[in-house]
C-alpha positions in Angstrom: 116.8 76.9 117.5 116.1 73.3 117.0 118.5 71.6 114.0 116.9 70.4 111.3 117.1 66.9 109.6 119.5 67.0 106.5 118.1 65.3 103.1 119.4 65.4 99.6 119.0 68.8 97.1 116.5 68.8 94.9 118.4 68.3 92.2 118.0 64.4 91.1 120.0 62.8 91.2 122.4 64.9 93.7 123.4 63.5 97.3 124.8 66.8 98.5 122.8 67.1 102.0 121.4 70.3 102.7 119.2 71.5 105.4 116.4 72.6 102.6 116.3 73.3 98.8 119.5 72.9 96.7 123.2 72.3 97.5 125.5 75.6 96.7 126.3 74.6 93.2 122.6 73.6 92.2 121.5 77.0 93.3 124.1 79.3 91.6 123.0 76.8 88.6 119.5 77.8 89.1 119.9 81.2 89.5 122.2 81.7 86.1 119.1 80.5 84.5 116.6 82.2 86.4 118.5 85.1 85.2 119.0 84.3 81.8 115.2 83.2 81.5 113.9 86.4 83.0 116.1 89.0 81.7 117.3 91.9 83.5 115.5 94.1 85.2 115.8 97.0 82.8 114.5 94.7 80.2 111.5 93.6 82.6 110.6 97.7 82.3 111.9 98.4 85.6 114.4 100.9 83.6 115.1 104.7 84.6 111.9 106.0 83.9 110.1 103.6 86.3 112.7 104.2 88.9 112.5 108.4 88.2 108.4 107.9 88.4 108.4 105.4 91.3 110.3 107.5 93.9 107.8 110.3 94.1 105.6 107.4 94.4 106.8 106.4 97.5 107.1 109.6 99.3 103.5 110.5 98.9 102.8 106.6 100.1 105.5 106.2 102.7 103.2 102.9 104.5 102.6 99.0 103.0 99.5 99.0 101.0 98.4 95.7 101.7 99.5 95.8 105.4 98.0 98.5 106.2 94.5 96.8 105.3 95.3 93.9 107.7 95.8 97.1 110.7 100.1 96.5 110.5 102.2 99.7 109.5 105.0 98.4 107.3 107.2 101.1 105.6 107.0 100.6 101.9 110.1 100.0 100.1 109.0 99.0 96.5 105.8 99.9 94.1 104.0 96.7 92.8 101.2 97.0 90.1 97.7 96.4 91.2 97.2 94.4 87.5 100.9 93.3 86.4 102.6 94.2 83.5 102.1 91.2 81.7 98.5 91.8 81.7 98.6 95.5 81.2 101.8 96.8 79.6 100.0 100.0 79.0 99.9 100.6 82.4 103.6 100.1 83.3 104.2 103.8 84.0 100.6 104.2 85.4 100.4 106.0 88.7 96.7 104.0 89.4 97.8 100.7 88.7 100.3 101.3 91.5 100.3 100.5 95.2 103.1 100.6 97.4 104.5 97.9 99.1 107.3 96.2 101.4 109.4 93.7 100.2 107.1 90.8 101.5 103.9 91.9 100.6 106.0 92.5 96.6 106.8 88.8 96.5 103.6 87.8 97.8 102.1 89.6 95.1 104.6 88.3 92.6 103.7 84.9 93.4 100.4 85.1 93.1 100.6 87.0 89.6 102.3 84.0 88.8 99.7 81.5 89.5 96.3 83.1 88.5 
């Protein structure tokens, strides 16, 4: 594995050299307010009813939604929604607004919700 140049964190004006990203403190920093800007995941909706509603969900759909389509079988681990929550809180605990995915194809999606 070839070593990679070391350059400052992100976090102007910091010197800590790090490999990519932040140094260790800068990223427990950003993470505390990731956190505290986000909320919890209970308060996101992701509470026991989702969790209760989702698990049946992914025994029927055991395979990666969107892998699948590009001919790859990736076992699903988490249920996304097709139109997100912030869009459609209506839909939260709807089953057709589901699709179940693995953990890449989830923060794929998550990053593109984010941008559109």
């Amino acid at each position: 594995m070839p070593h990679r140049a070391l350059r400052p964190c992100t976090e102007y004006p910091c010197r800590a050299l790090v490999q990519r990203g932040r140094c260790a403190a800068h990223q427990k920093q950003y993470e505390q307010r990731d956190r505290a800007h986000r909320g919890t995941a209970g308060r996101r909706g992701y509470d026991l009813a989702w969790r209760k509603a989702t698990a049946g969900f992914l025994q029927l759909h055991p395979w990666c939604a969107r892998c699948a389509r590009a001919n790859c079988r990736t076992r699903s681990e988490l249920v996304g929604h097709i139109v997100p929550v912030n869009r459609a809180p209506e839909r939260r605990l709807d089953p057709s607004n589901w699709e179940a995915l693995c953990r890449s194809c989830n923060a794929m999606q998550a990053r593109e919700d984010n941008h559109v």
